[in-house]
N, C-alpha and C positions, 0 to 999 in steps of 0.2 A: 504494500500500500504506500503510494506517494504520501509526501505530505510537503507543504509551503507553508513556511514560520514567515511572519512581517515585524518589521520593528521599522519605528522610527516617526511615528505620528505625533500630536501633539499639538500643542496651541502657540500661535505665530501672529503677530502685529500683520495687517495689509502693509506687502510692502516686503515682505521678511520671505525667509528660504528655508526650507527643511529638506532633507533625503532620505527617502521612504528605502528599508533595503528587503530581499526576500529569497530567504535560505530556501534552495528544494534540497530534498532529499535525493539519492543519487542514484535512484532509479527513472528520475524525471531529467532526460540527456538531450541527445541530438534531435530526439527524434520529436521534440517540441518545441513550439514558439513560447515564449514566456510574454508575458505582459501587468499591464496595471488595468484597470479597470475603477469607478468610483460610482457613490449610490449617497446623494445629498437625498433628504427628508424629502418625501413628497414627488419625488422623481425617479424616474427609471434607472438602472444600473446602467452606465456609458461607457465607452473605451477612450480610455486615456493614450495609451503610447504600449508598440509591444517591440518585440527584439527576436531575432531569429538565431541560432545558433552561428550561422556565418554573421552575422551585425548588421542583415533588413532589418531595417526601423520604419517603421511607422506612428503618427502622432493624430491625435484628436487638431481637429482645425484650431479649437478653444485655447490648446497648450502651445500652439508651434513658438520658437522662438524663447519660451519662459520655463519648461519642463527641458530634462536629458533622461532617454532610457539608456540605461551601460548595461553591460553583463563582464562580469568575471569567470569564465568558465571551467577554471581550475577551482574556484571556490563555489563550482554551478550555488551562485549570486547573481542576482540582478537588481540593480537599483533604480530611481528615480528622484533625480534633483528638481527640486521644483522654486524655482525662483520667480520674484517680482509676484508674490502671491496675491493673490486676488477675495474677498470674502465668499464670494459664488466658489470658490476649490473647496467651502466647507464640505465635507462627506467624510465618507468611511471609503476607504481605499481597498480595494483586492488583489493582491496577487495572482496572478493568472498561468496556467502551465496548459496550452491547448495542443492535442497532439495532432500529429501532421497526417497518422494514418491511421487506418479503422483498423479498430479492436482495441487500441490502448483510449483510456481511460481521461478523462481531463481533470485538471485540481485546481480548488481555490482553496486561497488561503481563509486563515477565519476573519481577517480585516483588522485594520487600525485609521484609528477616528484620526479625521488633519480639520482644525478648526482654524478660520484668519479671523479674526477679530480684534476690535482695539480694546 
């Protein structure tokens, strides 16, 4: 059984920067894209930015220019810097491990709250 740890949420002034990080376990490898995903009160779960084991990235429109998805793949880590924060970035954050081919399984992490307020 995969699993995705998150760490790194917390409460940030508009304006301010955090980085979100997300340990898989080491049977979640090549054979999955990783990403972030977030779910504000009241709204549907979105796709934030994801990262492919070679370093396709892809970015929600809302984050281009202000978020970075990285991976470390010797530490199979993947982070997200989130800068120039916004109060709309308030949600709960998810780690993401989608796999690329049928039969393997996809994992979310269990989330970590990122709050901008003054």
């Amino acid at each position: 059984q995969g699993q995705l740890v998150e760490s790194g949420g917390g409460l940030v002034q508009p304006g301010g920067s955090l980085r979100l990080s997300c340990a898989a376990s080491r049977n979640i490898g090549s054979l999955y894209t990783m990403g972030w995903y977030r779910q504000a009160p009241r709204n549907e779960r979105e796709l934030v930015a994801t990262i492919t084991r070679a370093g396709l990235i892809n970015y929600a429109d809302s984050v281009k220019g202000r978020f970075t998805i990285s991976g470390d793949n010797a530490k199979n880590t993947v982070y997200l810097q989130m800068n120039s924060l916004k109060p709309e970035a308030t949600a709960v954050y998810y780690c993401t491990a989608r796999a690329l081919v049928r039969g393997l399984p996809d994992y979310w992490g269990q989330g970590t709250q990122v709050t901008v307020s003054s």
